[in-house]
N, C-alpha and C positions, 0 to 999 in steps of 0.2 A: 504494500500500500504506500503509494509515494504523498507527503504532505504538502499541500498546498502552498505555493510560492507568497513567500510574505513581500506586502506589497510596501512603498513608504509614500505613498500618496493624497496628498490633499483634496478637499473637495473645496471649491471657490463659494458653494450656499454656505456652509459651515465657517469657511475660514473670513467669507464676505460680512456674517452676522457676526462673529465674534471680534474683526476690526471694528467693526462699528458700533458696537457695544462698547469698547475699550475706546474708541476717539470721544465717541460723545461723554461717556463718564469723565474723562480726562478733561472734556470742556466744563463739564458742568463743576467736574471740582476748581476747574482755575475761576470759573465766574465766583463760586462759592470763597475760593481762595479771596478776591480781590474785593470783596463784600465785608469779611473779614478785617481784613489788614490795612495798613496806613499807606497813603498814596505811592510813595516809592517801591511798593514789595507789589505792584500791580500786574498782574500776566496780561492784561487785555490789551497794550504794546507789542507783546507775543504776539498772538490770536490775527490781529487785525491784518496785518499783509498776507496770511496764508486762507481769509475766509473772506472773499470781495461783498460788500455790503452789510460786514460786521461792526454795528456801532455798540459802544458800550452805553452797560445799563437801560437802553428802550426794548419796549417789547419783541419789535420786528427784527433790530439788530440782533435778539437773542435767540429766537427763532431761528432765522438766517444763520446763526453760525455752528446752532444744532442739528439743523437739518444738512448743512455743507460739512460736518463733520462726521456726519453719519453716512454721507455719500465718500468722503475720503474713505472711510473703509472697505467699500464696495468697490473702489476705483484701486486700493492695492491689494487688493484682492484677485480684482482681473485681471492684472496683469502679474502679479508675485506668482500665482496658485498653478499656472500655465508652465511659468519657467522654470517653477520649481520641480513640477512632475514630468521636463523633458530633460530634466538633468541625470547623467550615469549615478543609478544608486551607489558604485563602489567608488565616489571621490571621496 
């Protein structure tokens, strides 16, 4: 009885929901973070050039950079999850 080849392959629904799960917590902790803390410890200087119509503190700006961060995960997902499972398992 020969056993079945182990395989080390990703799936992009799985790996696509679990970026995106990790981007957007990571935003909502820095919003959380800069709610918090005194104006020079502020991440929303981070945030703003990597999320186009992210403003701080309005609803829409916050919106917008949850929903663009939940798409960041989806977006290296597509393309990580491909390159990863065309890669030689034995590097």
């Amino acid at each position: 009885m020969s056993q079945p080849k182990a395989t080390n392959t990703l799936r992009v629904g799985r790996t696509g929901m679990a970026l995106s799960l990790f981007f957007a917590i990571s935003f909502l902790a820095c919003v959380g973070w800069g709610l918090v803390t005194p104006w020079p410890m502020h991440m929303h200087e981070a945030w703003a050039p990597l999320l186009p119509g992210f403003v701080w503190l309005t609803p829409v700006g916050f919106l917008i950079g949850l929903v663009e961060s939940l798409l960041y995960g989806w977006w290296f997902a597509l393309v990580f999850v491909p390159v990863y499972n065309k890669l030689p398992q034995k590097i």
